[in-house]
C-alpha positions in Angstrom: 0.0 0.0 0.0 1.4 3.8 -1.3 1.8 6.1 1.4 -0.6 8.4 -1.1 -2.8 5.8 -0.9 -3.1 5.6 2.9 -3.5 9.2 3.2 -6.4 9.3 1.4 -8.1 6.2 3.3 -7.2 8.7 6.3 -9.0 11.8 4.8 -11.8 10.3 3.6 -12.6 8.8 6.9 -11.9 12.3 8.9 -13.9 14.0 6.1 -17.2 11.5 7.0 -16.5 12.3 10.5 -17.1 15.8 10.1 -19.4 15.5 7.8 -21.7 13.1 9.7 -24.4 14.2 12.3 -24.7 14.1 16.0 -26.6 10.3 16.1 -24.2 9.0 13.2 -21.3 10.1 15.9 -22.5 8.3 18.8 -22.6 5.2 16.2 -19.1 5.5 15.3 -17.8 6.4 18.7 -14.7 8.8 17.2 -12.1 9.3 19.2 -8.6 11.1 18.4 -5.5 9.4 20.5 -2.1 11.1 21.3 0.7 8.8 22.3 4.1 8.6 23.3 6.3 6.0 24.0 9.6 4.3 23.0 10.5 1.5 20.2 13.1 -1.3 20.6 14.0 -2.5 16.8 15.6 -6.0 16.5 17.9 -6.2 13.2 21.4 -7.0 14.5 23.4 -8.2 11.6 27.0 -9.0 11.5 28.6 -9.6 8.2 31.7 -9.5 6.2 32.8 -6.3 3.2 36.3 -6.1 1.5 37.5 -8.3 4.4 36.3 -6.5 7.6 33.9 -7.5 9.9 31.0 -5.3 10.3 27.6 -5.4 13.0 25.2 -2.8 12.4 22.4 -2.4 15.0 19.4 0.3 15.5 18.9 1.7 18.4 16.2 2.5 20.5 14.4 5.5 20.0 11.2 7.7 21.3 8.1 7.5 19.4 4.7 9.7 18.9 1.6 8.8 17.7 -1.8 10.2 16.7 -4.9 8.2 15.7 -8.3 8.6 14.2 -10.6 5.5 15.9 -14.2 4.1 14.5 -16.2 1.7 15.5 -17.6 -1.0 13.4 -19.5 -2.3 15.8 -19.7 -2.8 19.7 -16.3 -4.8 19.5 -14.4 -4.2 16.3 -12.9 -0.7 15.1 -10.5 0.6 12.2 -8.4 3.6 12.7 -5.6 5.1 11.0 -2.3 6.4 12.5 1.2 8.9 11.7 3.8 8.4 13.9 7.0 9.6 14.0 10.6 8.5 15.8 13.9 7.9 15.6 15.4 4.4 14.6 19.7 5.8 14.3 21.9 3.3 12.9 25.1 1.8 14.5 27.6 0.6 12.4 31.2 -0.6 14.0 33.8 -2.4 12.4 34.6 -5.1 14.5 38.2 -5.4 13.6 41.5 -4.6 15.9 40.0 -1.8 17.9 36.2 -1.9 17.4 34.8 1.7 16.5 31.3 2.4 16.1 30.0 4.9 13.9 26.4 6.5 14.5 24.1 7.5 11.6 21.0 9.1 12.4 17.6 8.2 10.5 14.2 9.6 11.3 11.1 7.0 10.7 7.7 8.2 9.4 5.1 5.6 9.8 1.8 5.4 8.0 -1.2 2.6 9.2 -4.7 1.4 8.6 -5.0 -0.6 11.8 -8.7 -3.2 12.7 -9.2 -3.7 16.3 -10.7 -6.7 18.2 -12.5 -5.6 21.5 -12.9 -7.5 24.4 -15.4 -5.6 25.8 -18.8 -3.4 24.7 -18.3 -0.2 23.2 -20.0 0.9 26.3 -17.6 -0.7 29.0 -15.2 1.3 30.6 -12.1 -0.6 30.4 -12.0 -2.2 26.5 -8.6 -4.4 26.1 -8.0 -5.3 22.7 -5.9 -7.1 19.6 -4.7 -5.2 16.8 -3.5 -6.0 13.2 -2.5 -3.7 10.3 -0.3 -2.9 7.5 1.2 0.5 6.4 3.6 2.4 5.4 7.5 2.8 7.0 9.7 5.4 5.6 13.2 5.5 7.1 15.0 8.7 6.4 18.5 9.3 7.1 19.0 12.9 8.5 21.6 15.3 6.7 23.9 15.0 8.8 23.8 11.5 8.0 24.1 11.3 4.3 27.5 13.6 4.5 28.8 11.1 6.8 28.2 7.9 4.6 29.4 10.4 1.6 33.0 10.1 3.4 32.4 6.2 5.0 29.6 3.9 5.2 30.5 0.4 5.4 33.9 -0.2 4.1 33.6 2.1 1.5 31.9 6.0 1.0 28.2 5.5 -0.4 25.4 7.7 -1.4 22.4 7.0 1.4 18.4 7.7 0.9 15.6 7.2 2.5 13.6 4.1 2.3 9.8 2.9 2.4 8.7 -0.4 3.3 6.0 -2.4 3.7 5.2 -2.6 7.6 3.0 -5.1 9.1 1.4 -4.4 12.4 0.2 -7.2 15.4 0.0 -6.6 18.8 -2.6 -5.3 21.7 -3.6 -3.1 24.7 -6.3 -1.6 26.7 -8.4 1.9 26.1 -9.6 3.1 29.5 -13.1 5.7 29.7 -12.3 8.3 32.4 -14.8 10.9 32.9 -16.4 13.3 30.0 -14.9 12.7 26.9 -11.8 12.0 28.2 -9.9 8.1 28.5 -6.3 6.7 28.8 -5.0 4.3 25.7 -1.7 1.8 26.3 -0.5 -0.4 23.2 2.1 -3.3 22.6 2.8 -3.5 19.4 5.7 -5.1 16.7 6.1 -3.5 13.9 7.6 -5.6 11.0 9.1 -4.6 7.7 12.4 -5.1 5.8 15.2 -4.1 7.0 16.2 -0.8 5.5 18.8 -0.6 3.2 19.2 3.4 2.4 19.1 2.6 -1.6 22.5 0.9 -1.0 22.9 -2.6 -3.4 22.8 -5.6 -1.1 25.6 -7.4 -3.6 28.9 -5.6 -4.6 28.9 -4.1 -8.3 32.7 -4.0 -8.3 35.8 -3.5 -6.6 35.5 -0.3 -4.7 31.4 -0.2 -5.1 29.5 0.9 -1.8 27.3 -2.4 -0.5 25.0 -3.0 2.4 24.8 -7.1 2.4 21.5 -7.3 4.5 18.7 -9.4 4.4 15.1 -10.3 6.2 12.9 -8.4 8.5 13.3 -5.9 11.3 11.2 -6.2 14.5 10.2 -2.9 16.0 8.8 -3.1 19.5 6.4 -0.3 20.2 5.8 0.7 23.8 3.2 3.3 24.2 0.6 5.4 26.8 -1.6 8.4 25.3 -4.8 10.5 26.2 -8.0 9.7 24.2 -10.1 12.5 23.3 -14.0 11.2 22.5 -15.5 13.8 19.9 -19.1 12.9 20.7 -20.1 12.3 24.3 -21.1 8.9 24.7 -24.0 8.2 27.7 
């Protein structure tokens, strides 16, 4: 799915949400939710370039979120979500004196996400399941792409951003306070391929910049917000 093509989904549904009476609202039970939280990718790889040893590892970053929640019915909802974070990438050459260099890469994510309730659309504490699929776009800051101009792995390379395909599984709980107002917590992994800037996975030539990576990254998603209900629901 194009990240064009899940902004759309997104504005057509916010679009019926305004666009829909009182009654229709207390139907659809809209709520927006803001989140933060943190995310612990898994995508250690060690492999071999022009005869060095390299690991490269992402580490752990903050994350934001906000999301647009329906209801379908009393215990299954879609929603769509934008978050942002940080995923930096760690790169050290494992030979003689190990030295780690840090580049740093910004992640834009993009989901349509179907949830599976526990409990009523009237209950006050709903736990829940979620599955989805989206959009991840890893970006490499500036700052960045000057360094891996100079060295990336082994050799100086040209580094871009990259979108992936990102599958989403994982649960948590929506809590009614008072009002309008409720707590949300989610679990989540978020998996997609492991980014590979636009560098070639297999050398093109002595001297040629390559990244030889394969498989799937694993991005745990840790996160607590505040859930604002547009309608008030009795």
């Amino acid at each position: 799915m194009s990240t064009r093509m899940v902004w759309r989904i997104c504005a057509a549904v916010g679009f019926a949400i305004l666009a829909a009476p009182a009654a229709f609202g207390q139907i659809l039970n809209p709520r927006v939710t803001l989140s933060g939280g943190g995310s612990i990718p898994k995508a250690d790889r060690t492999f071999v370039v022009n005869g060095q040893t390299f690991n490269t590892h992402f580490a752990d970053g903050g994350r934001a979120k906000a999301r647009l929640t329906l209801d379908l019915t009393r215990h299954f909802s879609i929603e769509g979500v934008y978050g942002f974070g940080t995923s930096n990438l760690n790169v050290t050459n494992t030979g003689g004196t190990p030295q780690t260099t840090g580049f740093g890469v910004k992640e834009h994510e993009l989901q349509l996400n179907v949830l599976q309730f526990f409990t009523g659309s009237g209950s006050h504490l709903r736990p829940f399941l979620t599955t989805g699929i989206g959009d991840a776009h890893f970006s490499p800051t500036d700052a960045a792409k000057t360094a891996a101009a100079n060295q990336f792995i082994g050799s100086p390379a040209q580094i871009s951003s990259t979108n992936n395909i990102n599958l989403t599984v994982g649960g948590g709980f929506e809590a009614r306070a008072r009002g309008r107002l409720g707590l949300r917590v989610d679990i989540t992994d978020h998996i997609s391929a492991v980014p590979t800037f636009a560098v070639p996975q297999t050398s093109s030539g002595p001297g040629g910049a390559f990244y030889p990576v394969s498989g799937v990254v694993h991005n745990i998603q840790v996160e607590a917000g505040l859930v604002l209900h547009l309608w008030r629901l009795e």
